[in-house]
C-alpha positions as CSV (number, residue, x, y, z in Angstrom):
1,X,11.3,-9.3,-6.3
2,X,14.4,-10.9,-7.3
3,X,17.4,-11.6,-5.3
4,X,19.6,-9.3,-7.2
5,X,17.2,-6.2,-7.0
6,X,16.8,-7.6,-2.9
7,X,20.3,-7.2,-2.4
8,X,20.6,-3.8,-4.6
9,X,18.5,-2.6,-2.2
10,X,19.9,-4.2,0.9
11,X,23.0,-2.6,0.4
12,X,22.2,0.8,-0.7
13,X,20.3,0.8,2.5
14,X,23.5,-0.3,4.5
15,X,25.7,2.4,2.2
16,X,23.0,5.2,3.8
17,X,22.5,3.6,7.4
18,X,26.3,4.3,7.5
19,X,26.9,7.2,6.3
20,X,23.9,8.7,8.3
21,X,25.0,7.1,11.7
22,X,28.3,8.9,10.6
23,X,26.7,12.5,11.0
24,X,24.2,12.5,13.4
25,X,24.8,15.3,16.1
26,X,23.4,17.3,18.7
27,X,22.2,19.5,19.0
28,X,21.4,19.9,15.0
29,X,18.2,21.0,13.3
30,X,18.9,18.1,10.4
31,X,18.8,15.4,13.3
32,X,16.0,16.0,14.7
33,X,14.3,16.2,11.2
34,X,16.2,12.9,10.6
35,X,15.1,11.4,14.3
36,X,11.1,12.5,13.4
37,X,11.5,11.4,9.5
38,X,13.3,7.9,10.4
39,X,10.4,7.7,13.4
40,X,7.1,8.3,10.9
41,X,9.2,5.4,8.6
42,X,8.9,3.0,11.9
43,X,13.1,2.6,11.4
44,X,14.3,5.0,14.0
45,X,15.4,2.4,16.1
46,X,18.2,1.1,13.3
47,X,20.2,3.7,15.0
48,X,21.7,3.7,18.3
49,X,21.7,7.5,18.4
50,X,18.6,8.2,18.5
51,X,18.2,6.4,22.1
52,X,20.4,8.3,23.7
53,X,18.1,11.4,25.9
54,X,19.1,15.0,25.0
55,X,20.5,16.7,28.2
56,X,18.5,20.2,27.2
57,X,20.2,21.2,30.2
58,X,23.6,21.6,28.6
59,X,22.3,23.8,25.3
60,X,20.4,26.0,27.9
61,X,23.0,29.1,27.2
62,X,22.2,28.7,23.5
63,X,18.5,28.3,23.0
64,X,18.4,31.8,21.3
65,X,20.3,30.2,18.5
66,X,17.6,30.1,15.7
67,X,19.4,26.9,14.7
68,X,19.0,25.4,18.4
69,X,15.7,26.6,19.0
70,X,14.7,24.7,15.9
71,X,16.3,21.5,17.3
72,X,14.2,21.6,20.3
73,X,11.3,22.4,18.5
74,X,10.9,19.0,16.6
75,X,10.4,16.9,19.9
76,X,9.5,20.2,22.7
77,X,6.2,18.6,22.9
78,X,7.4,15.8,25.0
79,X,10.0,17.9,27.1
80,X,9.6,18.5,31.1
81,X,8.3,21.8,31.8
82,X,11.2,24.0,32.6
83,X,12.1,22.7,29.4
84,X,8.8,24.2,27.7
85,X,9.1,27.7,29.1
86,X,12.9,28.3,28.4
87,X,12.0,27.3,24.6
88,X,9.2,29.3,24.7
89,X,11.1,32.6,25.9
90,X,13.5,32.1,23.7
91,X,10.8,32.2,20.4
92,X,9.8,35.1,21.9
93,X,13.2,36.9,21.6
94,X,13.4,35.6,18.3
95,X,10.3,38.1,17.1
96,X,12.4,41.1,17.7
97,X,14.9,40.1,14.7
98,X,14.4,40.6,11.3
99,X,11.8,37.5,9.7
100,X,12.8,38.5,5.9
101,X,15.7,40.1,5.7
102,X,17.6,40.8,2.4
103,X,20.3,38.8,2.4
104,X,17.5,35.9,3.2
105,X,20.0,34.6,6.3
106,X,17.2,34.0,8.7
107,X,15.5,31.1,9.7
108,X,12.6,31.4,7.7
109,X,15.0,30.6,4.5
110,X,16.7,27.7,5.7
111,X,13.0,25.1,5.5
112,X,14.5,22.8,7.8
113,X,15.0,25.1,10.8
114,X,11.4,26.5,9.5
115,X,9.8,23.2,10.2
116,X,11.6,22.6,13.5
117,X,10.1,25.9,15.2
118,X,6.7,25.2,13.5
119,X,6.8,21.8,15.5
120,X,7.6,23.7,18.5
121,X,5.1,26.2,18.2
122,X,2.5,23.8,17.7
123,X,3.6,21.6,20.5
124,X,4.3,23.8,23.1
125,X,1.9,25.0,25.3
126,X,3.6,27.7,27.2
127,X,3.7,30.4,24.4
128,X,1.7,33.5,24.5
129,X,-1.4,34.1,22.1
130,X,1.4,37.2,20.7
131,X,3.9,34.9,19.6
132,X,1.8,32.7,17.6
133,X,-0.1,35.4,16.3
134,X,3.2,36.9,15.3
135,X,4.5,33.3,13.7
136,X,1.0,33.1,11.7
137,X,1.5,36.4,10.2
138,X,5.3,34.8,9.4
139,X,4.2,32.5,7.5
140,X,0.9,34.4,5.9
141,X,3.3,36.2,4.6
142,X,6.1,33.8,4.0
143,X,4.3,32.4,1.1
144,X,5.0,35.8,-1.3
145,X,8.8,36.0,0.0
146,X,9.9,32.8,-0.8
147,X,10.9,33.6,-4.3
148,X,12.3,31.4,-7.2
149,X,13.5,28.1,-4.4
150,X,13.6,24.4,-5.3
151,X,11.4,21.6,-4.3
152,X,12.3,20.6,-1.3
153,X,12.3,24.0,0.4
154,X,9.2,25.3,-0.6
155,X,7.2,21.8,0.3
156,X,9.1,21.9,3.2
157,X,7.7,25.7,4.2
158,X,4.8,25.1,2.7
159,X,3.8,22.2,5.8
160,X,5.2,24.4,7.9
161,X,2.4,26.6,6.7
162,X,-0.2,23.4,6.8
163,X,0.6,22.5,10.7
164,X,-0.6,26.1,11.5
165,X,-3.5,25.9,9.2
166,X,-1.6,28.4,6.9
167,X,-2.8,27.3,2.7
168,X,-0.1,28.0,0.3
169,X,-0.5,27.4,-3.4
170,X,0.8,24.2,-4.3
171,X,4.2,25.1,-6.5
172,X,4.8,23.7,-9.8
173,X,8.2,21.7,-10.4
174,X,10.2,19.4,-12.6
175,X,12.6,17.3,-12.5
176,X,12.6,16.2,-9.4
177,X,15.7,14.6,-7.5
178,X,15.6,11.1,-5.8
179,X,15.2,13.3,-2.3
180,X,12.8,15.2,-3.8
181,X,10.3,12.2,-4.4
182,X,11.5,10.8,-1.3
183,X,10.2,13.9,0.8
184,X,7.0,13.5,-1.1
185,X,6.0,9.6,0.0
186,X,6.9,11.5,3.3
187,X,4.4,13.6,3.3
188,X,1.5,11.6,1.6
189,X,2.4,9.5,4.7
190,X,2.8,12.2,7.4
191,X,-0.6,14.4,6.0
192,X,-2.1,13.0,3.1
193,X,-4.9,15.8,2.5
194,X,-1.8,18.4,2.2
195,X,0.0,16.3,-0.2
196,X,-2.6,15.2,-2.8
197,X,-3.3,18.8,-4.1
198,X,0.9,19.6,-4.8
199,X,1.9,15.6,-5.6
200,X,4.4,15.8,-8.3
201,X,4.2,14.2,-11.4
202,X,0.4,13.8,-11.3
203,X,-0.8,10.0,-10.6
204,X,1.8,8.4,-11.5
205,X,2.8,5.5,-8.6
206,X,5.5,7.3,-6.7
207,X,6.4,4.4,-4.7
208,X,7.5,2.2,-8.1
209,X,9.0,5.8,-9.8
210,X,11.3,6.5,-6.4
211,X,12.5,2.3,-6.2
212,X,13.2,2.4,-9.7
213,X,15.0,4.8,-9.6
214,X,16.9,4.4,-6.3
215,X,17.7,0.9,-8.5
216,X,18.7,2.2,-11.4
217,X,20.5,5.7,-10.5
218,X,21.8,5.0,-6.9
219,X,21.1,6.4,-3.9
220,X,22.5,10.0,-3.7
221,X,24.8,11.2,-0.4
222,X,24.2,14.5,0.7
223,X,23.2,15.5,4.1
224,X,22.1,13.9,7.0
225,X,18.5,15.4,6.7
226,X,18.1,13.7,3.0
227,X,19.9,10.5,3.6
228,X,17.6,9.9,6.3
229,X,13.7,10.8,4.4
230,X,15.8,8.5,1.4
231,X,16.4,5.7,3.7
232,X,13.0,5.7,5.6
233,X,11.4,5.9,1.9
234,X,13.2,3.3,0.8
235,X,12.9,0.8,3.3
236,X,9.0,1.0,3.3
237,X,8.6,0.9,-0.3
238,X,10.9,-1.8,-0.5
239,X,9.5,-3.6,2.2
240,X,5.8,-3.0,0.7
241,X,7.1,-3.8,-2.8
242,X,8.6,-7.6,-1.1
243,X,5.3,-8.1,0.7
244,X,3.2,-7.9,-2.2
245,X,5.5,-9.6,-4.0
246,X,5.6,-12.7,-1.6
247,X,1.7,-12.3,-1.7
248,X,1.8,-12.7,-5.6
249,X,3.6,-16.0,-5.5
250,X,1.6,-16.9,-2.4
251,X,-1.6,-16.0,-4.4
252,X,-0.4,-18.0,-7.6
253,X,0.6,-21.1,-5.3
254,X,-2.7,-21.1,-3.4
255,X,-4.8,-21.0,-6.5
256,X,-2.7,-23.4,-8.1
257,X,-3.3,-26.2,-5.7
258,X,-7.0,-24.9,-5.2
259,X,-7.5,-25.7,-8.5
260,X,-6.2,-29.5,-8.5
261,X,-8.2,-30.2,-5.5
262,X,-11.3,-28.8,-7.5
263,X,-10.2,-30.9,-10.2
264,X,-10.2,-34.1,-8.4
265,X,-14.0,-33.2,-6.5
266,X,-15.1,-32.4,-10.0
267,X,-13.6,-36.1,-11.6
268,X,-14.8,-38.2,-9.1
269,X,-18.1,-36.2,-8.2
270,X,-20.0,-38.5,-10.0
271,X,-18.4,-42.1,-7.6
272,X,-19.6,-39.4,-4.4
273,X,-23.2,-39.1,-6.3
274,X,-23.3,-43.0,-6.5
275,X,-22.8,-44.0,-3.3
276,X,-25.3,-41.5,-1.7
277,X,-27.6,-43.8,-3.9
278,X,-26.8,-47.0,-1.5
279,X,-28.6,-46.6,1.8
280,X,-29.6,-48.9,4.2
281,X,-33.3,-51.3,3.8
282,X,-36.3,-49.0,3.9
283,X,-34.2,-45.7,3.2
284,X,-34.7,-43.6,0.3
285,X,-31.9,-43.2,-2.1
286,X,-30.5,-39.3,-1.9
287,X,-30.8,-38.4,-5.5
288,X,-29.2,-35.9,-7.5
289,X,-31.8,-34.6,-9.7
290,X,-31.3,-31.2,-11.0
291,X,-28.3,-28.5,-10.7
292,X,-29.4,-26.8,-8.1
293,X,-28.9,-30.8,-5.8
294,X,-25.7,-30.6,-7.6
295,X,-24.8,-27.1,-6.2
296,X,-26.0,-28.4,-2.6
297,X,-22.5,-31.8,-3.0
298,X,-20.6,-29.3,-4.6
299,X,-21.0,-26.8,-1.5
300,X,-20.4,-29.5,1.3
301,X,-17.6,-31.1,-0.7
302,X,-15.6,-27.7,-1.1
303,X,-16.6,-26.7,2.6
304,X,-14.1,-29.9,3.3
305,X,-10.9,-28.1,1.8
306,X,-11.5,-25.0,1.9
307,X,-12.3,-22.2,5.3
308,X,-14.1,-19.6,2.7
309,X,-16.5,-20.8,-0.1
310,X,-18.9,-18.1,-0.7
311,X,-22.0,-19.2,-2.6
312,X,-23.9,-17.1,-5.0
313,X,-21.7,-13.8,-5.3
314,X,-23.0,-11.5,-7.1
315,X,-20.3,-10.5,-10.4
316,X,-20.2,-7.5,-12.1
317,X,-23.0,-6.4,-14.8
318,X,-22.4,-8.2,-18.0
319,X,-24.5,-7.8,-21.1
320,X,-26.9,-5.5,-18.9
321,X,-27.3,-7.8,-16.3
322,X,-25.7,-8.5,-12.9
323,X,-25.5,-12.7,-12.5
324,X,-24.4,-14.4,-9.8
325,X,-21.6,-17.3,-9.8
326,X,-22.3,-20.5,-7.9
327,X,-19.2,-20.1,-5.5
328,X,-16.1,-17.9,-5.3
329,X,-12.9,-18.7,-3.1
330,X,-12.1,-15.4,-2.8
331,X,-8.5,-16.3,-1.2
332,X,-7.5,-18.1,-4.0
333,X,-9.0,-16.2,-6.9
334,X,-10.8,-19.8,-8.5
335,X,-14.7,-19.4,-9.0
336,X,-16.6,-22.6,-9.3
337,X,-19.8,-22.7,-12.4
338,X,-21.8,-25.8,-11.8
339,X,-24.2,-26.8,-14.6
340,X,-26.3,-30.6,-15.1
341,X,-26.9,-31.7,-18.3
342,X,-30.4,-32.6,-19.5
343,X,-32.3,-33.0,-22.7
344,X,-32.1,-30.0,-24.6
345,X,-28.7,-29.0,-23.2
346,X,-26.0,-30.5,-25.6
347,X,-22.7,-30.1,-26.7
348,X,-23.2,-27.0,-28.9
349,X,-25.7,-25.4,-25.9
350,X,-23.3,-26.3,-23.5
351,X,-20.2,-24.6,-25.5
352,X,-22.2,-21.3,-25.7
353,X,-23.5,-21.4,-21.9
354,X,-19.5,-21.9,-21.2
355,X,-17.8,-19.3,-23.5
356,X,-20.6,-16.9,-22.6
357,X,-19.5,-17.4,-18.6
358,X,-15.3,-17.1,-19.6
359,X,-16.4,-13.5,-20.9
360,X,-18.6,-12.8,-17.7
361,X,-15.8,-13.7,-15.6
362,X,-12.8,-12.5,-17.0
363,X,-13.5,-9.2,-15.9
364,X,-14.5,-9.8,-12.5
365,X,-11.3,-9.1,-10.6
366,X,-11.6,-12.0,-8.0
367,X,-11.3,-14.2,-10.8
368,X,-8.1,-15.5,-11.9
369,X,-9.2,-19.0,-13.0
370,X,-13.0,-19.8,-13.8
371,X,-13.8,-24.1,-13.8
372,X,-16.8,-24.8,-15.0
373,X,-18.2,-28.5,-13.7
374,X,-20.5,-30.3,-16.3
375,X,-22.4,-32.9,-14.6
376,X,-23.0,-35.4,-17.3
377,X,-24.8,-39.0,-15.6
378,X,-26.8,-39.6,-18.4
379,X,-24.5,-38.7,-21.1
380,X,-26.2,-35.9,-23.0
381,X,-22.5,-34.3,-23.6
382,X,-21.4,-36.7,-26.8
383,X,-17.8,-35.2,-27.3
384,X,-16.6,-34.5,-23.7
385,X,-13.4,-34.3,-24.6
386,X,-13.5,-32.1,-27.1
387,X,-15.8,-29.5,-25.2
388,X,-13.0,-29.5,-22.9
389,X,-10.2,-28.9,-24.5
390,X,-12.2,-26.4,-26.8
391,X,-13.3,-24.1,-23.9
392,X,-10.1,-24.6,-22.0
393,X,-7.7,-21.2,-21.9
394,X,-4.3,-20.7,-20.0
395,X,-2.8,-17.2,-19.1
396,X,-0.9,-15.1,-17.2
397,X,-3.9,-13.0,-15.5
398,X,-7.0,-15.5,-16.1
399,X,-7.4,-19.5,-16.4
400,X,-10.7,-21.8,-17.8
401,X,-10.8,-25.1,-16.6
402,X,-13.3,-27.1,-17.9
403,X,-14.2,-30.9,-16.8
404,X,-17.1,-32.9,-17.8
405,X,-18.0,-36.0,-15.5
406,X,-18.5,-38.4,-15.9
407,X,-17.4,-39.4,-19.4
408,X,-20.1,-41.8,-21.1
409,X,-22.3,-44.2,-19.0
């Protein structure tokens, strides 16, 4: 991520921390959706509001407010007692008004409110078996009586529906706003198994869709209720987007220096292979005499720079056959082929061994740059050089180094 898009995003997230400390209240059915939105995004505690305790004490008079009793009912679970019961007498009074009325001004229609008193009910544990019977049937039959609504109110009602194990039909809709989306990562993060079946825009990445557009359109000001499920949205998928990011480069880095150390084992393998020929009077030599003693150096001399060498992963199938490489660093994305040369296995053998492994490997996703080591002591390979440089390949997604050693003898 570059610094321009890091400090788009920096202050579009300082132009809504603002505006949203601006209009936090209480008590108000949008704040405490704001306080539990901004608390699932792990960035409540960017606000100074929110650490404040609500006096319930002081609203007491009022509970039979739908909007009130909605308040309380995102955080009633955690109240004292007395606290518990007055909220639950005052849901009960609250059955005796009209759920669906014409003119659509109850709480049912406004989602927010909705989803404050489905909190409560679900959280509360002083309500009678009536009035929860009588809130199922609400929202049983809430589902029919929404109507033509946007977006954001019916995905809203329809969790409300969800937290009382109430299915509603996901909806179908366009054209959704930057809040919209927002309120979507929301709830793939807050119930995943309720938001797969209605996620908009079918499998496309939501996270890149909402920061690109938060970059390229702005972030919108509203209300408190959206700034807040924008902000916490946009923090954690910037925040993701900058980690992998930093992992990328981290990644490329790692595998870039991985691959000059294996250079260097690979060049002077054969000075290492020497000297394990010089032992003391009346010791036997140690003698590299096939691939798989060239395997056994190679292993101890990676073991030396490396924490994780894994020998003889198994890749994916290729030409109908699983095969194994000779050793993966999986943190650095470089897989090692080993091969010895011997009588029989020439340049043009060798060449076909080699491109036959770049094809193997380019689509094993742990690979991003294959070296193959040709150990050459007797000098089978005639044109080193040239098998090198043929077989070598440089790229944006997968590498093939190739080094032959030693050259002549």
């Amino acid at each position: 991520m570059t610094e321009p898009l890091k400090f788009s995003i920096a202050a579009q997230l300082k132009t809504l921390r603002e505006s949203i400390t601006s209009n936090l209240s209480w008590p108000s059915p949008e704040t405490e959706f704001a306080r539990t939105v901004l608390s699932n995004f792990g960035v409540a505690s960017h606000y100074e509001f929110f650490a404040s305790q609500r006096d319930l004490g002081t609203i007491a008079s009022r509970m039979q407010e739908a909007p009130i009793l909605a308040a309380v009912g995102f955080g009633v679970s955690n109240a004292d007692t007395k606290s518990q019961e007055l909220w639950a007498k005052s849901v009960e009074r609250l059955t005796t008004r009209e759920t669906f009325p014409n003119d659509r001004v109850s709480f049912f229609y406004r989602p927010i409110e909705l989803l404050g008193i489905a909190y409560g009910v679900s959280g509360c544990p002083h309500l009678s078996p009536a009035v929860k019977k009588w809130f199922k049937t609400t929202l049983q039959i809430g589902e029919q009586k929404m109507g033509d609504t946007d977006y954001w109110s019916f995905e809203i009602s329809r969790y409300s529906a969800f937290l009382h194990n109430i299915p509603w039909r996901p909806g179908h809709f366009h054209d959704l706003s930057i809040e919209d989306v927002a309120l979507s990562l929301w709830l793939e993060k807050r119930a995943p198994g309720f938001a797969k079946p209605g996620r908009p825009n079918g499998g496309e990445d939501l996270s890149a869709m909402f920061l690109q557009r938060c970059l390229l359109e702005g972030v919108p000001s509203r209300d408190v209720a959206r700034e807040a499920i924008v902000y916490g949205a946009l923090h954690c998928v910037a925040e993701k987007a900058l980690l992998a990011h930093t992992i990328r480069v981290q990644s490329g880095a790692n595998c870039t220096e991985a691959r000059e150390i294996i250079r260097a084992i690979c060049q002077r393998f054969h000075l290492m292979a020497q000297q394990l020929k010089n032992r003391r009077t009346g010791q036997a030599p140690l003698l590299l005499q096939d691939e798989y003693d060239v395997q056994y150096l190679m292993h101890g001399l990676l073991k030396l720079h490396f924490d994780d060498v894994r020998p003889e992963e198994w890749c994916p199938s290729y030409a109908g056959r699983a095969s194994r490489v000779d050793f993966l660093l999986k943190a650095e994305q470089v897989v090692i082929e080993t091969k010895m040369t011997r009588k029989g296995l020439d340049d043009r053998k060798l060449g076909e061994e080699l491109t036959l492994d770049k094809a193997k490997y380019r689509t094993n996703k742990d690979c991003r740059t294959l070296i193959c080591f040709v150990y050459d002591p007797e000098g089978h390979c005639k044109n080193p050089t040239a098998l090198e440089r043929d077989l070598a390949e440089s790229g944006p997604d997968f590498n093939v180094i190739v080094v032959v050693a030693p050259k002549g003898s």
